[in-house]
C-alpha positions as CSV (number, residue, x, y, z in Angstrom):
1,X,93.9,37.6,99.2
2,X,92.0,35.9,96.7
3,X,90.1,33.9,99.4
4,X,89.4,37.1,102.0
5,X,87.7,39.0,99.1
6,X,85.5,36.5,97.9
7,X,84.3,36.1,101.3
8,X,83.8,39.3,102.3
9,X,82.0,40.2,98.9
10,X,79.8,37.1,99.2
11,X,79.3,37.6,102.6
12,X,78.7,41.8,102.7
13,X,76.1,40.9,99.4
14,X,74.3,38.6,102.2
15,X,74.1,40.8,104.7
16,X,73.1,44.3,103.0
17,X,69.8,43.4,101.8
18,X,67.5,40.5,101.7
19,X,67.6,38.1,98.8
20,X,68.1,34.6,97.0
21,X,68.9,31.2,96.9
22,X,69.0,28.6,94.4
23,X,68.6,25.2,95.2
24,X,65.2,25.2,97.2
25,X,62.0,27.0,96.5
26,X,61.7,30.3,95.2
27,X,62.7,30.1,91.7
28,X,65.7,32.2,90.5
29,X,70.2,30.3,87.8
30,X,69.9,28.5,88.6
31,X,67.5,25.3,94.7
32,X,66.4,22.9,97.3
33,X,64.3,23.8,100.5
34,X,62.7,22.6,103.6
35,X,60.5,20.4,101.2
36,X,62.4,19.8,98.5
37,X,63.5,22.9,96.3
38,X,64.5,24.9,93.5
39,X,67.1,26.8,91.8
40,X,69.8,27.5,89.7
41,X,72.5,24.7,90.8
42,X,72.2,25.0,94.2
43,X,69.1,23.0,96.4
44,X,68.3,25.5,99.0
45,X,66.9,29.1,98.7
46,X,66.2,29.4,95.6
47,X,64.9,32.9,93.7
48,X,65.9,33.8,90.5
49,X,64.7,31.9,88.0
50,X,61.6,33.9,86.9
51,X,58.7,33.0,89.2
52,X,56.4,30.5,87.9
53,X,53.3,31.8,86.4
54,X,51.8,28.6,84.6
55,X,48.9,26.8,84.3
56,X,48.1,25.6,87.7
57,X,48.8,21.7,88.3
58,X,46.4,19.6,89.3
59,X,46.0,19.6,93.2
60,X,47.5,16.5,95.0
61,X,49.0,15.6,98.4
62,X,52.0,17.9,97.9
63,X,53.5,19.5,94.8
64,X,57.9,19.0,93.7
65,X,59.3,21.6,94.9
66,X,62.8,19.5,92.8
67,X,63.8,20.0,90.2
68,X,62.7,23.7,90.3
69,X,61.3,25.6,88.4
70,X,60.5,29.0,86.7
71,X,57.1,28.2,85.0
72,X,55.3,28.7,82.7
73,X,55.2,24.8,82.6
74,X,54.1,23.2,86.1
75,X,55.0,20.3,88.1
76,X,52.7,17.1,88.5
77,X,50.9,18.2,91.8
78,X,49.3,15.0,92.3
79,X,52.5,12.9,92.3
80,X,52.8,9.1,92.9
81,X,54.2,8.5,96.7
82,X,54.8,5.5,98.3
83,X,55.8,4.7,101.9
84,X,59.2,2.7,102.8
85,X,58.3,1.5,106.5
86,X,60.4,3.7,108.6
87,X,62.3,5.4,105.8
88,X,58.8,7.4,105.5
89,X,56.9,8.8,102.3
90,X,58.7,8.6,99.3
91,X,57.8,10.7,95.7
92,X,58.4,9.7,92.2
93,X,58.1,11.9,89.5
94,X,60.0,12.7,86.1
95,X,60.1,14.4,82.6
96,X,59.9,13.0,79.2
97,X,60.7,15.0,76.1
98,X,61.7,15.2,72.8
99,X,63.4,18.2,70.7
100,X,63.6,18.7,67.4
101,X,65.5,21.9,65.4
102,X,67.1,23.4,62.7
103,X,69.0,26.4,62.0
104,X,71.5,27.9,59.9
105,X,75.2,29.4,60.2
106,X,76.2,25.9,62.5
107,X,79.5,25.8,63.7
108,X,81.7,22.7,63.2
109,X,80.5,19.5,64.6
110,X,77.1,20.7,64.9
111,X,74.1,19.9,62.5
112,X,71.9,22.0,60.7
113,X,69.1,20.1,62.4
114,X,68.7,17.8,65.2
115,X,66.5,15.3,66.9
116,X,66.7,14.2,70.1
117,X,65.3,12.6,73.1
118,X,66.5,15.3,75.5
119,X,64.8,14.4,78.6
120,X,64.1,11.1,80.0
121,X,64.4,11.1,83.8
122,X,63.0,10.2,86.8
123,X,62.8,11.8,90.3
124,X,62.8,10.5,93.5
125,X,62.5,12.4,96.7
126,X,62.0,12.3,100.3
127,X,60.3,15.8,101.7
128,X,59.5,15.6,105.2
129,X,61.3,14.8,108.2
130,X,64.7,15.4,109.8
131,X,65.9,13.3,107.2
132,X,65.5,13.8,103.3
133,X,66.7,13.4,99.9
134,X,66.7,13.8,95.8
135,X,68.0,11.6,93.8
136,X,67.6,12.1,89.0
137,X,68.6,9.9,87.1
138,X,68.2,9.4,83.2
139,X,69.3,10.6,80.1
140,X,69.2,14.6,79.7
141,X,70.9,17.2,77.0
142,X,72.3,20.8,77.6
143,X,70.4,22.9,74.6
144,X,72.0,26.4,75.1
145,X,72.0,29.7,72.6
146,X,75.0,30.3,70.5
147,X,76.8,26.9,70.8
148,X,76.6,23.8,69.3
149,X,74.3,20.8,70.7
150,X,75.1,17.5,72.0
151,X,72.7,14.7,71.9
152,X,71.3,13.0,75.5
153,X,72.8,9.6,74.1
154,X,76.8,11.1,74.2
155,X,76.5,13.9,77.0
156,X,77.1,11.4,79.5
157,X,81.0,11.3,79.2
158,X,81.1,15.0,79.1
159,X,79.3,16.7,82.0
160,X,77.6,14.8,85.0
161,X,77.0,11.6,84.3
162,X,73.3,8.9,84.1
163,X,72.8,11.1,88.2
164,X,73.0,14.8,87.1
165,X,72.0,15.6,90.8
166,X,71.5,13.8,94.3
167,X,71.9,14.7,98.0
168,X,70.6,14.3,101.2
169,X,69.3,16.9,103.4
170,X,68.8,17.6,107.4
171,X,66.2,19.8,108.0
172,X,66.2,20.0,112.1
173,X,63.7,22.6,112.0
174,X,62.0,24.9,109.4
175,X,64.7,27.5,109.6
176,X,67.5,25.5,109.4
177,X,69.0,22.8,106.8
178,X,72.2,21.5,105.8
179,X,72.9,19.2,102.2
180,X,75.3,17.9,100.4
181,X,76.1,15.8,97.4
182,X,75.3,17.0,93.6
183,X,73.4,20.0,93.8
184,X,72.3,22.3,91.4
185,X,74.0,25.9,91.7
186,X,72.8,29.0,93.2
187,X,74.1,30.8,90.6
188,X,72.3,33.0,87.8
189,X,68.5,33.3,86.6
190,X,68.0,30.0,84.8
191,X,67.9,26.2,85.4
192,X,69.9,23.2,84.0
193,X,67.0,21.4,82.1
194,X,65.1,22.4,79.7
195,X,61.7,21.9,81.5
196,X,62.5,23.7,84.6
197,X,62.7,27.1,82.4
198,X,60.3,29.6,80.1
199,X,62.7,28.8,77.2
200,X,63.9,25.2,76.1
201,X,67.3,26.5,75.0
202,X,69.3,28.6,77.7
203,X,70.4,31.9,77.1
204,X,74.0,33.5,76.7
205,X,74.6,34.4,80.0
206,X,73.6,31.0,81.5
207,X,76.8,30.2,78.9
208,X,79.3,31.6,81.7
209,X,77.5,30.0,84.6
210,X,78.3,26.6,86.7
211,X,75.6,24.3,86.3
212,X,75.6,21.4,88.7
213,X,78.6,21.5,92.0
214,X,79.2,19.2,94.1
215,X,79.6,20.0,97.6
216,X,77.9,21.4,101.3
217,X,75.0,23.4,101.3
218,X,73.2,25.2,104.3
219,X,70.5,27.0,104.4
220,X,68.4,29.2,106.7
221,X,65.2,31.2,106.4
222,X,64.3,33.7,108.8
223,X,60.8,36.0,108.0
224,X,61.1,37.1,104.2
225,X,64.5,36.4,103.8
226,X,66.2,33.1,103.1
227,X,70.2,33.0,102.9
228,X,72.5,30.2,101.5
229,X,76.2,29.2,101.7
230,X,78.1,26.7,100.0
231,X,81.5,25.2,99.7
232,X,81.6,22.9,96.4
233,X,83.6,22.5,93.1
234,X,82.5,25.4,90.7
235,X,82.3,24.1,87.3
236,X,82.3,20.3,88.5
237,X,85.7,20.7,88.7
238,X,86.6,18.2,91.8
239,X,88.5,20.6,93.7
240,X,86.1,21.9,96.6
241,X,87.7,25.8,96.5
242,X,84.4,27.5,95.0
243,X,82.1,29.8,97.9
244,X,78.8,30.4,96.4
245,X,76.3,32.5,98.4
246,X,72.3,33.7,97.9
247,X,70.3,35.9,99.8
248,X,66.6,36.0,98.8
249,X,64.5,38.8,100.2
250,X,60.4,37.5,99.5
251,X,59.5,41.7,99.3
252,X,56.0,40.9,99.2
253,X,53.6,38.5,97.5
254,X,54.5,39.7,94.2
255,X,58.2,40.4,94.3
256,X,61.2,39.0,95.3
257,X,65.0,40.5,95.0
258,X,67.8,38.2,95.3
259,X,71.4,38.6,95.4
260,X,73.9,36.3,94.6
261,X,78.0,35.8,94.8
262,X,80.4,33.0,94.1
263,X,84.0,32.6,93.0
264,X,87.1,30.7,93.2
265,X,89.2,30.8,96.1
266,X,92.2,29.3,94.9
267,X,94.0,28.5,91.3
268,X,92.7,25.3,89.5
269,X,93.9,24.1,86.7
270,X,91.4,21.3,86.0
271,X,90.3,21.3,82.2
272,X,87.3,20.2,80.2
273,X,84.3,20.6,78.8
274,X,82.7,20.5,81.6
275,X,85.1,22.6,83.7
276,X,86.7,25.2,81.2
277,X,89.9,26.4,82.6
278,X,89.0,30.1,82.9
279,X,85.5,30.1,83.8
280,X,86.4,27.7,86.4
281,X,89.0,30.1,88.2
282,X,86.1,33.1,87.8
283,X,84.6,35.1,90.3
284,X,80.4,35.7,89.2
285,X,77.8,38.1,90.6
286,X,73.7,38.3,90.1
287,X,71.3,40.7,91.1
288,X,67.6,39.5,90.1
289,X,64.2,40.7,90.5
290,X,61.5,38.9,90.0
291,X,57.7,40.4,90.2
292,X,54.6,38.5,89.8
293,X,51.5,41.0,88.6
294,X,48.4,38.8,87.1
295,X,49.0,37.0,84.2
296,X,52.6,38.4,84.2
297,X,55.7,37.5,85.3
298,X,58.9,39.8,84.8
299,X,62.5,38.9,85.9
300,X,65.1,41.6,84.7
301,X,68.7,40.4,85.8
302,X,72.2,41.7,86.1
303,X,75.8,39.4,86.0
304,X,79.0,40.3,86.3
305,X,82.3,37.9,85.6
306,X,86.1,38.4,86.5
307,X,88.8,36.4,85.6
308,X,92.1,37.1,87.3
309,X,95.2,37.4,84.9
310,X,96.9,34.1,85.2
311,X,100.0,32.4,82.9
312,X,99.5,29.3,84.5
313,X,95.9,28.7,83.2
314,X,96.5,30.7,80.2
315,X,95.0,33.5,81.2
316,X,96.4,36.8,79.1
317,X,95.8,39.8,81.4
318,X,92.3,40.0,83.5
319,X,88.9,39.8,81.7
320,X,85.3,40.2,82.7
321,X,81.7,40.1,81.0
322,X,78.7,42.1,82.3
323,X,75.5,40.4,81.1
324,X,71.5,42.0,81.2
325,X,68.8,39.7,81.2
326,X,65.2,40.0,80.8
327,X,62.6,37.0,81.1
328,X,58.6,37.8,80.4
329,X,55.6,35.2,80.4
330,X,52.4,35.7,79.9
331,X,49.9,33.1,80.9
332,X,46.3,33.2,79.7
333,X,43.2,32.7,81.9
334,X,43.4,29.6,82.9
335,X,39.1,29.4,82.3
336,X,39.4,31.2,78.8
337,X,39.2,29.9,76.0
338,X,42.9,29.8,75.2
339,X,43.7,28.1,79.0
340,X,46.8,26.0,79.1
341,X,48.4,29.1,76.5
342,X,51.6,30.9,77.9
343,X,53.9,33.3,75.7
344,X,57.2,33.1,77.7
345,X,60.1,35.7,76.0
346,X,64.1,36.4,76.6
347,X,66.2,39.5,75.8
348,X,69.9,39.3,76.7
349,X,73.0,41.5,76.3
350,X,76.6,40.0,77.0
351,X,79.7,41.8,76.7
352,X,83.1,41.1,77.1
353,X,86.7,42.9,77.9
354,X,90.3,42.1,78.4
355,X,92.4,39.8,76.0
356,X,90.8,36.2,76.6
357,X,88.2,34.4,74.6
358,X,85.1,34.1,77.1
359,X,82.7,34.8,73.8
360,X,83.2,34.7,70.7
361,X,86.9,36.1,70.5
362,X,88.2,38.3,72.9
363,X,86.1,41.7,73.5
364,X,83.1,40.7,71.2
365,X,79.6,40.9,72.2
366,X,76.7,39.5,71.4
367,X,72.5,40.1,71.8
368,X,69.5,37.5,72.2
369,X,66.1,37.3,71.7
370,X,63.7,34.2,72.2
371,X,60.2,33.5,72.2
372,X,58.9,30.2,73.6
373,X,54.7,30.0,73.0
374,X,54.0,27.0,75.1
375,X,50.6,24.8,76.1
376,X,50.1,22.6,78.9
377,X,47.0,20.0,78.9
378,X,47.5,18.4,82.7
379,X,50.8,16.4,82.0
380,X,51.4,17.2,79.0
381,X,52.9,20.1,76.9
382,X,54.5,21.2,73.6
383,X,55.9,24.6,72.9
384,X,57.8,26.0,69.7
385,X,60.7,28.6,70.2
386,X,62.0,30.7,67.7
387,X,65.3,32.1,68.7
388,X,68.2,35.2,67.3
389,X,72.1,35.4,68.5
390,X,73.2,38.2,67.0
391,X,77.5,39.3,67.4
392,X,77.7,43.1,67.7
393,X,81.5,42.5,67.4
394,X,83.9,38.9,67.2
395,X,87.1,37.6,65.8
396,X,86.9,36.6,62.5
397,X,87.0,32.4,62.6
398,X,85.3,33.0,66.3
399,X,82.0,33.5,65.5
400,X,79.0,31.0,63.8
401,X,79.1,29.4,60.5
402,X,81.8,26.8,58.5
403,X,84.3,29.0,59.0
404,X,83.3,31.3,61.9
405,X,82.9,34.7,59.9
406,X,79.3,34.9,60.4
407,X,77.6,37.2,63.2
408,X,74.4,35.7,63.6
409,X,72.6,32.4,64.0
410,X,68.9,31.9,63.7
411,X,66.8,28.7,65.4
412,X,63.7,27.1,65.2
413,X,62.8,24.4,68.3
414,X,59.8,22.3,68.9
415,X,59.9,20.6,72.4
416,X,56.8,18.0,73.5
417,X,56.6,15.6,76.2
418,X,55.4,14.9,79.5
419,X,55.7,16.0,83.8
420,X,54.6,12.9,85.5
């Protein structure tokens, strides 16, 4: 029963109206394309992640299309390429950055402050022919609001690994592709890594989100819309029972609507960090609009979770969230005075029901705001981010601080480094 209604949910969302997917182009949440793509875990229509609205790169023989992203930083678009002989024309690319912050109310095992080396990765990618392929390697970290931070020299162990994401890709024609391997997910309005997004830390809802799946992927684009199916592991789980689905509708030049479904069609009861038992066993819905207009871009964004009730994994009765989103930049003129400049913003709302603990104790809630300001000289960049959780209820020991009793927690990032 489980299995039918995912389906027809996923499916019926694809076929009403045009929308998203996330492992290709359009940015979304979180991807790959005919070229080489974007968002949210997934590689190949990609939508949500706010619609990038930065500094223009500098013009070269093609610009990364992987890893996406949602601006307001940009992509090297004058990347080094070599040819292999037959193998074809081959791009290497990559991101190096350092994070430093501090804050107060930390949980236990975190720090009051940190600094870290949380990018240092390289891209290669093949983006023409029948026949192509991503492949990242390096060291990365996993900053998100409202939970504690592990460094890029011990995340490793716990999530996916020195190859966060690599697969190959058919692409018999420029409707049609197939992939499979690591791919990032189609799920939800943000990226994995910090650079692909307006903010360096990700927001609350990306918290109930799968990241990175492993699995099938196909893909296929007819006029403005782009649909995408896969079969993968959900929360890196290692059991292929997850169905994602995305269907991106390209309105017109300045908007894009996507609509995205996934869930698990079958009980697992795999658990870790990286696969937590009851997000793992979740069903997840988006619906994300995204409209370019000048120097703005605006991406407002609905989710919904539901977790069925479920002794075996510990789950005591049925519980959901239902999430808002809104992501804002603002990018100056890029011949003014103040060129490079971009004000990127997040507000967020999360809420949760039922008797399990998918926030900070079961039924508590919780509010965001961020602001990233963030400059781009060619390559390089820097951007500060001030940040806000705020609990609008929790379980006493389940919220921030020593001893979990406080309701808020306040952060102050800097993030530099380079896109090469």
């Amino acid at each position: 029963m489980k299995q039918h209604r995912i389906l027809v949910l996923c499916v019926g969302a694809l076929a009403s109206v045009s929308v998203r997917a996330q492992t290709t182009t359009p940015p979304a949440p979180s991807t790959t394309t005919t070229t080489m793509t974007p968002p949210a875990s997934g590689t190949a229509a990609a939508a949500p992640a706010a619609a990038p609205a930065a500094p223009a790169a500098p013009a070269g023989p093609t610009a990364m299309t992987t890893p996406s992203m949602s601006g307001p930083l940009a992509a090297n678009g004058n990347p080094y390429h070599f040819t292999a002989g037959p193998l074809g024309t081959w791009y290497l690319t990559g991101a190096i950055s350092g994070l430093g912050f501090i804050q107060d109310q930390h949980i236990p095992g975190d720090n009051s402050g940190q600094v870290d080396l949380d990018n240092a990765q390289i891209f290669l990618q093949k983006t023409d022919g029948v026949m192509q392929g991503f492949v990242q390697a390096g060291w990365y970290s996993l900053p998100d609001l409202g939970a504690g931070y592990i460094t890029s020299s011990h995340i490793w162990d716990d999530t996916f690994g020195p190859i966060p994401q690599a697969f190959v890709k058919i692409v018999p024609n420029g409707s049609f592709s197939v992939e499979a391997g690591k791919l990032p997910t189609l799920i939800g309005d943000e990226y994995t890594f910090s650079y692909e997004n307006m903010n360096i830390f990700r927001g609350l809802l990306w918290n109930q989100e799968p990241a990175i799946s492993r699995g099938i992927q196909g893909n296929y684009t007819q006029g403005p819309v782009t649909l995408a199916l896969s079969w993968n592991d959900g929360f890196y789980s290692n059991k292929y029972s997850w169905i994602s689905g995305s269907l991106v509708w390209t309105i017109d030049s300045a908007d894009t609507l996507a609509l995205v479904g996934a869930g698990n069609t079958a009980t697992s009861h795999t658990n870790s960090f990286v696969t937590p038992i009851l997000l793992n066993n979740e069903e997840i819905y988006n619906v994300i609009y995204t409209r370019t207009q000048g120097a703005w871009t605006f991406s407002p964004y609905f989710q919904y979770t539901s977790i069925p009730s479920e002794a075996s994994i510990g789950s005591l009765g049925s519980s959901s969230t239902t999430g808002v989103g809104l992501l804002v930049n603002y990018s100056f003129d890029a011949k003014g005075p103040l060129a490079g400049l971009s004000v990127p913003w997040r507000l967020e709302y999360i809420g949760s029901s039922g008797n399990n603990n998918l926030l900070y104790g079961p039924g508590s809630s919780a509010y965001s705001a961020t602001i990233t300001p963030t400059y781009q000289w060619n390559l390089f960049y820097v951007r500060a981010e001030f940040s806000l959780v705020q609990l609008s209820s929790m379980t006493v020991g389940d919220g921030f601080g020593s001893a979990g009793t406080s309701a808020h927690q306040r952060r102050v990032a800097l993030e530099t480094g380079f896109l090469f």
